[in-house]
N, C-alpha and C positions, 0 to 999 in steps of 0.2 A: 413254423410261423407263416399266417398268410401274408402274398402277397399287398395285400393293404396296409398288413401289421405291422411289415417289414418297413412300406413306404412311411408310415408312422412314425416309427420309430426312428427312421434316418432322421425325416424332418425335423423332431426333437432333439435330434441332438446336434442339428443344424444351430437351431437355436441356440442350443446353448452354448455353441462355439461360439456363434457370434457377439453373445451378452458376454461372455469371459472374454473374449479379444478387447472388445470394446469397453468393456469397464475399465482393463487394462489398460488402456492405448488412450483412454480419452483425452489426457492433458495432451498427448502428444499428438494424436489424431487432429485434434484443435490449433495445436500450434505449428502443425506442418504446411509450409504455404504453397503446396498444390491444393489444399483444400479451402485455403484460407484467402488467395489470391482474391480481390475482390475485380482484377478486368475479367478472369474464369468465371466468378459470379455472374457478372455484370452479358457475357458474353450467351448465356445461358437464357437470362432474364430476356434476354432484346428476342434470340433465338424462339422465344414462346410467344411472346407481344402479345402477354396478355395487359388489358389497359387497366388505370384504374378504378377500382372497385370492381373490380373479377375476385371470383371467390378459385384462390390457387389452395391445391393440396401437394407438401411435399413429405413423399415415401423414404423413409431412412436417414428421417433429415441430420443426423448426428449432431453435431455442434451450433447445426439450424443459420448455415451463412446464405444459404439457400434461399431459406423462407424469410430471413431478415431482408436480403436482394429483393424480394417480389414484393416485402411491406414497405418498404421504402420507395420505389416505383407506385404505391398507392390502393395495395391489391389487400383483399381479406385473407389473410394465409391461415394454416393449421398445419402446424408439421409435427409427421409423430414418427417415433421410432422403436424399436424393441427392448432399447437399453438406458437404463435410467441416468448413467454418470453422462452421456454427450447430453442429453435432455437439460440437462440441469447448468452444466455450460451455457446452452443456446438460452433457456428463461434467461440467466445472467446478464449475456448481452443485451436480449430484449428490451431488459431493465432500462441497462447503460444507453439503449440508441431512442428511450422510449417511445417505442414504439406498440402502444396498443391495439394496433390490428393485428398482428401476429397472438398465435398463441401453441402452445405445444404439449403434448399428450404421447402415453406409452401406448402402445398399440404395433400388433403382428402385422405385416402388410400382407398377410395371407387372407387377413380375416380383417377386413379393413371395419371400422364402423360406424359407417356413416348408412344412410338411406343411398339409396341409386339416386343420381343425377343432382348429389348437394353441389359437385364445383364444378367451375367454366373449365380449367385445366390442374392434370395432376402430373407430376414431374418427380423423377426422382435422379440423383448423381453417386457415380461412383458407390452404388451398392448390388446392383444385378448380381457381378462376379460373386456375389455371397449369397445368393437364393438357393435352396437345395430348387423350390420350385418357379422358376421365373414365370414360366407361362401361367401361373397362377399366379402371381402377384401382377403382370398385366393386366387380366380377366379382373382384377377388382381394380386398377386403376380407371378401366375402362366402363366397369357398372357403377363408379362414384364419379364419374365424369355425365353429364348431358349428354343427349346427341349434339355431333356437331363439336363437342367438344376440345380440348387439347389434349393429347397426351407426348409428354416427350421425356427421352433416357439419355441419361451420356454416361457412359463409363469406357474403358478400357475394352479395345480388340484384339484377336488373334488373329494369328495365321490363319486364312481360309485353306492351307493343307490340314488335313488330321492329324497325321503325326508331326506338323512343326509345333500347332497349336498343343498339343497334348506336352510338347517338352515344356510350352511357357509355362502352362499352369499347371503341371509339376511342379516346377521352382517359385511361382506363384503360392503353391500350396504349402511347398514347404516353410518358405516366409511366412506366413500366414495360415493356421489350418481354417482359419472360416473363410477363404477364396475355396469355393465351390467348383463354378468352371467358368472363364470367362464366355460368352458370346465371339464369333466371327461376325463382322458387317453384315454377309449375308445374313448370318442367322439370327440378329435382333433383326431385321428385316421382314423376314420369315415372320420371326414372335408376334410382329408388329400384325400382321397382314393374319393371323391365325386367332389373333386376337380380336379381329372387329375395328382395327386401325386405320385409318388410309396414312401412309406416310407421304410427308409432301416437303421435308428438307431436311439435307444429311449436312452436316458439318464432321470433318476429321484433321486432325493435326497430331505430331509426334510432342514426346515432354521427354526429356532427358532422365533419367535417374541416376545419383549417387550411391553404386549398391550398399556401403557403407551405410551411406544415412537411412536409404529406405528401410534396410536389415532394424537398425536402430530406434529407428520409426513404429516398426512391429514387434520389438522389444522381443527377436526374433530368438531360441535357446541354440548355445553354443553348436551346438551336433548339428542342430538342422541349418544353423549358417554356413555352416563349413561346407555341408552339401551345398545349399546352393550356392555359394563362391565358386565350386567345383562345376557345378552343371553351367554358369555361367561363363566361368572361362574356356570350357569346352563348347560350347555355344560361340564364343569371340571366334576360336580358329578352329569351329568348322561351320559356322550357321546354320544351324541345329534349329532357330526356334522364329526367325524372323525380326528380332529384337535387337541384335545388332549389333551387340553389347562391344563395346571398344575402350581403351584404357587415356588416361589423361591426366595431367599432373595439375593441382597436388591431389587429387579424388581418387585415381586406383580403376578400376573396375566402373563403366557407367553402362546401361543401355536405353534404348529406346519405349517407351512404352506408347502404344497408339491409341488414339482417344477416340470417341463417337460421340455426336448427338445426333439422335435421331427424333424429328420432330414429326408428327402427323394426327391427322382429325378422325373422331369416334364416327362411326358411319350411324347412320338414323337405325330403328329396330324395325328388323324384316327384310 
Protein backbone atom coordinates (compact mmCIF):
# COMPACT_ATOMS: atom_id res chain seq x y z
CA UNK A 1 0.00 0.00 0.00
CA UNK A 2 0.98 3.47 -0.88
CA UNK A 3 1.99 5.87 1.28
CA UNK A 4 -1.31 8.07 0.23
CA UNK A 5 -3.41 4.78 0.55
CA UNK A 6 -2.22 4.10 3.80
CA UNK A 7 -2.72 8.03 4.75
CA UNK A 8 -6.25 7.19 3.32
CA UNK A 9 -7.16 4.74 4.69
CA UNK A 10 -6.29 5.88 8.41
CA UNK A 11 -8.31 8.98 7.81
CA UNK A 12 -11.26 6.74 7.11
CA UNK A 13 -11.25 5.09 9.68
CA UNK A 14 -10.65 8.21 11.81
CA UNK A 15 -13.91 8.91 10.71
CA UNK A 16 -15.53 6.30 11.41
CA UNK A 17 -14.46 6.17 15.07
CA UNK A 18 -15.50 9.38 15.39
CA UNK A 19 -19.35 8.83 14.00
CA UNK A 20 -19.46 5.47 16.37
CA UNK A 21 -18.18 7.38 19.49
CA UNK A 22 -20.45 9.95 18.78
CA UNK A 23 -23.48 8.41 17.80
CA UNK A 24 -22.79 6.63 21.01
CA UNK A 25 -22.13 9.36 23.34
CA UNK A 26 -24.62 11.89 21.98
CA UNK A 27 -27.21 11.90 24.78
CA UNK A 28 -24.33 12.00 27.09
CA UNK A 29 -21.94 14.21 25.25
CA UNK A 30 -24.95 16.73 25.39
CA UNK A 31 -25.70 16.36 28.89
CA UNK A 32 -22.23 16.57 30.19
CA UNK A 33 -21.70 20.15 31.64
CA UNK A 34 -18.24 20.71 30.52
CA UNK A 35 -19.79 21.06 27.16
CA UNK A 36 -22.94 22.25 28.09
CA UNK A 37 -21.73 25.04 30.72
CA UNK A 38 -23.17 28.01 29.10
CA UNK A 39 -20.13 30.90 30.99
CA UNK A 40 -17.62 28.04 28.80
CA UNK A 41 -19.89 29.18 25.93
CA UNK A 42 -20.32 32.54 26.71
CA UNK A 43 -16.42 32.76 27.44
CA UNK A 44 -15.58 31.57 23.94
CA UNK A 45 -18.24 33.80 22.19
CA UNK A 46 -16.68 37.20 23.88
CA UNK A 47 -13.01 35.55 23.21
CA UNK A 48 -13.97 35.81 19.18
CA UNK A 49 -16.05 39.22 19.38
CA UNK A 50 -17.38 38.66 16.65
CA UNK A 51 -20.49 41.38 16.46
CA UNK A 52 -23.68 41.03 15.22
CA UNK A 53 -24.58 39.93 11.90
CA UNK A 54 -20.93 38.28 11.33
CA UNK A 55 -21.39 35.32 9.37
CA UNK A 56 -19.70 32.62 12.32
CA UNK A 57 -18.89 29.08 11.04
CA UNK A 58 -18.62 26.32 13.82
CA UNK A 59 -16.43 23.02 12.96
CA UNK A 60 -17.60 19.87 14.91
CA UNK A 61 -20.36 21.65 16.45
CA UNK A 62 -21.83 18.40 18.05
CA UNK A 63 -24.83 19.22 20.15
CA UNK A 64 -24.34 23.05 18.41
CA UNK A 65 -24.20 25.10 22.09
CA UNK A 66 -21.48 26.81 20.25
CA UNK A 67 -23.37 27.95 17.44
CA UNK A 68 -26.59 28.47 19.54
CA UNK A 69 -23.78 31.10 21.78
CA UNK A 70 -22.91 33.12 18.50
CA UNK A 71 -26.84 33.08 17.35
CA UNK A 72 -27.88 34.58 20.21
CA UNK A 73 -25.03 37.23 20.57
CA UNK A 74 -26.85 38.13 17.02
CA UNK A 75 -24.40 36.43 14.36
CA UNK A 76 -25.45 34.27 11.20
CA UNK A 77 -24.10 30.82 12.20
CA UNK A 78 -23.84 27.27 10.36
CA UNK A 79 -22.60 24.64 12.34
CA UNK A 80 -21.75 21.31 10.74
CA UNK A 81 -20.44 18.12 11.99
CA UNK A 82 -19.73 14.60 10.90
CA UNK A 83 -22.24 13.00 12.86
CA UNK A 84 -25.82 12.88 12.49
CA UNK A 85 -27.26 12.06 16.32
CA UNK A 86 -25.31 15.48 17.96
CA UNK A 87 -26.79 17.40 14.72
CA UNK A 88 -30.13 16.39 15.52
CA UNK A 89 -29.81 17.37 19.33
CA UNK A 90 -28.49 20.86 18.33
CA UNK A 91 -31.60 21.46 15.38
CA UNK A 92 -33.80 20.47 18.57
CA UNK A 93 -32.54 23.15 20.74
CA UNK A 94 -32.52 25.48 17.78
CA UNK A 95 -36.12 24.95 17.72
CA UNK A 96 -36.65 25.43 21.62
CA UNK A 97 -34.28 28.84 21.71
CA UNK A 98 -35.79 29.76 18.26
CA UNK A 99 -33.50 30.89 16.85
CA UNK A 100 -33.50 31.28 13.07
CA UNK A 101 -30.10 32.48 12.24
CA UNK A 102 -28.46 29.31 13.20
CA UNK A 103 -28.59 26.45 11.15
CA UNK A 104 -26.75 23.09 10.95
CA UNK A 105 -25.57 20.63 8.36
CA UNK A 106 -23.45 17.25 8.10
CA UNK A 107 -20.31 17.84 6.56
CA UNK A 108 -16.31 16.57 7.03
CA UNK A 109 -14.30 19.45 8.26
CA UNK A 110 -11.62 18.19 5.96
CA UNK A 111 -13.64 18.99 3.15
CA UNK A 112 -15.49 21.80 4.36
CA UNK A 113 -18.18 23.18 1.72
CA UNK A 114 -18.43 26.32 1.51
CA UNK A 115 -16.80 28.75 -1.31
CA UNK A 116 -13.41 30.55 0.09
CA UNK A 117 -14.22 33.57 2.23
CA UNK A 118 -18.24 32.94 3.01
CA UNK A 119 -17.59 33.75 6.90
CA UNK A 120 -16.12 36.63 9.11
CA UNK A 121 -14.91 33.87 11.70
CA UNK A 122 -14.79 29.92 12.04
CA UNK A 123 -14.33 28.40 15.50
CA UNK A 124 -14.31 25.04 16.52
CA UNK A 125 -14.12 23.50 20.54
CA UNK A 126 -13.13 20.57 21.98
CA UNK A 127 -12.77 18.48 18.81
CA UNK A 128 -8.94 18.95 17.24
CA UNK A 129 -7.82 16.08 19.89
CA UNK A 130 -9.95 13.87 17.32
CA UNK A 131 -8.50 15.02 13.75
CA UNK A 132 -6.53 12.19 12.36
CA UNK A 133 -5.56 15.64 10.26
CA UNK A 134 -5.64 18.95 12.07
CA UNK A 135 -3.54 20.89 9.84
CA UNK A 136 -5.96 20.27 7.31
CA UNK A 137 -9.00 21.01 8.91
CA UNK A 138 -7.17 24.49 9.72
CA UNK A 139 -6.27 25.03 6.11
CA UNK A 140 -10.17 24.91 5.39
CA UNK A 141 -11.10 26.90 8.36
CA UNK A 142 -8.77 29.46 7.11
CA UNK A 143 -9.88 29.13 3.05
CA UNK A 144 -13.79 29.57 4.46
CA UNK A 145 -12.79 32.49 6.38
CA UNK A 146 -12.06 36.25 4.48
CA UNK A 147 -8.91 37.80 4.80
CA UNK A 148 -8.46 39.38 7.94
CA UNK A 149 -10.78 37.01 9.29
CA UNK A 150 -11.24 35.11 12.70
CA UNK A 151 -10.13 31.96 13.41
CA UNK A 152 -10.06 30.44 16.92
CA UNK A 153 -9.64 26.71 18.79
CA UNK A 154 -10.04 25.67 22.23
CA UNK A 155 -9.62 22.23 23.24
CA UNK A 156 -7.50 20.29 25.67
CA UNK A 157 -3.31 20.52 26.01
CA UNK A 158 -0.51 18.60 26.81
CA UNK A 159 2.48 18.32 28.17
CA UNK A 160 4.89 20.21 26.14
CA UNK A 161 7.38 17.08 27.04
CA UNK A 162 7.06 14.05 24.47
CA UNK A 163 6.97 11.43 26.60
CA UNK A 164 4.64 13.11 29.38
CA UNK A 165 2.30 14.07 26.55
CA UNK A 166 2.31 10.69 24.88
CA UNK A 167 1.41 9.05 28.46
CA UNK A 168 -1.84 11.60 28.49
CA UNK A 169 -3.04 10.55 25.39
CA UNK A 170 -2.53 7.19 25.85
CA UNK A 171 -5.05 7.05 28.53
CA UNK A 172 -6.84 9.60 26.53
CA UNK A 173 -7.04 7.02 23.74
CA UNK A 174 -7.81 4.43 25.73
CA UNK A 175 -10.95 6.34 27.22
CA UNK A 176 -11.85 7.13 24.02
CA UNK A 177 -10.51 5.51 20.62
CA UNK A 178 -11.46 8.72 18.44
CA UNK A 179 -8.88 10.96 20.76
CA UNK A 180 -6.29 11.15 18.02
CA UNK A 181 -3.51 13.22 19.80
CA UNK A 182 -4.03 16.11 21.54
CA UNK A 183 -2.07 19.33 20.55
CA UNK A 184 0.74 21.01 23.23
CA UNK A 185 0.18 24.94 23.44
CA UNK A 186 3.25 25.25 21.47
CA UNK A 187 2.06 23.22 18.91
CA UNK A 188 -1.67 24.64 18.10
CA UNK A 189 0.56 27.65 17.93
CA UNK A 190 2.69 26.21 15.40
CA UNK A 191 -0.64 24.95 13.47
CA UNK A 192 -1.79 28.31 13.77
CA UNK A 193 1.16 30.15 12.30
CA UNK A 194 1.66 27.10 9.42
CA UNK A 195 -1.63 27.76 8.55
CA UNK A 196 -1.92 31.37 7.36
CA UNK A 197 -2.92 32.48 10.97
CA UNK A 198 -1.69 35.33 12.92
CA UNK A 199 -2.53 34.47 16.53
CA UNK A 200 -3.20 37.48 18.81
CA UNK A 201 -4.85 35.82 22.12
CA UNK A 202 -4.27 32.79 24.15
CA UNK A 203 -6.49 31.94 27.06
CA UNK A 204 -5.62 28.67 29.32
CA UNK A 205 -7.27 27.43 32.57
CA UNK A 206 -7.35 23.79 34.30
CA UNK A 207 -11.18 21.78 34.69
CA UNK A 208 -10.99 19.06 37.00
CA UNK A 209 -12.22 15.68 36.04
CA UNK A 210 -14.06 12.85 37.83
CA UNK A 211 -12.20 9.81 36.27
CA UNK A 212 -15.45 7.98 37.11
CA UNK A 213 -17.77 10.29 35.37
CA UNK A 214 -15.47 11.07 32.53
CA UNK A 215 -15.00 6.99 32.01
CA UNK A 216 -18.88 6.91 32.10
CA UNK A 217 -19.23 9.91 29.92
CA UNK A 218 -17.33 7.81 27.11
CA UNK A 219 -19.26 4.91 27.75
CA UNK A 220 -15.80 3.82 28.13
CA UNK A 221 -15.48 -0.77 27.83
CA UNK A 222 -14.56 -2.49 30.92
CA UNK A 223 -10.84 -3.74 29.97
CA UNK A 224 -9.96 -0.45 28.68
CA UNK A 225 -11.18 1.37 31.99
CA UNK A 226 -9.47 -0.62 34.01
CA UNK A 227 -6.16 0.35 32.12
CA UNK A 228 -6.67 3.58 32.41
CA UNK A 229 -7.64 3.74 36.39
CA UNK A 230 -4.27 1.88 36.20
CA UNK A 231 -2.30 4.40 34.01
CA UNK A 232 -3.88 7.00 36.05
CA UNK A 233 -3.13 6.09 39.47
CA UNK A 234 0.43 5.34 38.42
CA UNK A 235 0.43 8.73 36.96
CA UNK A 236 -0.86 10.22 40.75
CA UNK A 237 2.34 8.71 42.50
CA UNK A 238 4.79 9.34 39.99
CA UNK A 239 3.60 12.25 37.49
CA UNK A 240 4.04 10.50 34.53
CA UNK A 241 1.75 12.84 32.43
CA UNK A 242 1.37 16.36 33.81
CA UNK A 243 -2.22 16.03 34.72
CA UNK A 244 -1.93 15.57 38.21
CA UNK A 245 -4.34 13.30 38.73
CA UNK A 246 -5.08 13.30 42.92
CA UNK A 247 -7.69 11.47 44.83
CA UNK A 248 -10.93 13.14 46.84
CA UNK A 249 -13.68 12.02 48.68
CA UNK A 250 -16.64 11.00 47.61
CA UNK A 251 -15.15 11.09 43.60
CA UNK A 252 -12.07 8.55 43.89
CA UNK A 253 -9.45 9.26 41.31
CA UNK A 254 -9.77 12.97 39.64
CA UNK A 255 -7.22 14.99 37.42
CA UNK A 256 -6.52 17.93 35.73
CA UNK A 257 -7.23 18.45 32.36
CA UNK A 258 -5.76 21.91 30.60
CA UNK A 259 -7.60 23.87 28.19
CA UNK A 260 -6.66 26.44 25.31
CA UNK A 261 -8.17 28.93 23.24
CA UNK A 262 -6.29 30.10 20.88
CA UNK A 263 -7.72 33.18 18.98
CA UNK A 264 -5.96 34.85 15.80
CA UNK A 265 -6.49 36.69 12.24
CA UNK A 266 -6.37 35.04 8.60
CA UNK A 267 -3.43 37.09 7.01
CA UNK A 268 -4.42 38.79 3.51
CA UNK A 269 -3.24 36.34 0.18
CA UNK A 270 0.43 36.85 -0.61
Amino acid sequence: MSADAADAADAAANRDAIREAFTRQAAAFAANPTVSDPRRVARLVAAVGAPPGARVLEVATGPGYVALGFGAAGCEVVGVDLTAAPLAIAEGMRRERGLPNVSFREADAERLPFDGGTFDAAVCRLAFHHFAAPGRVLDEMVRVCRPGGTVAVEDLVVSEHPQRAAYQNRFEHLRDPSHTRAFTLSGLLAAFTAAGIEAEGVQTWELVQVVERWLANAQTPPDAAAEVRRLIAADGAEDRSGARPFRRDPDGWCFRHRNAIVVGRTLPPG
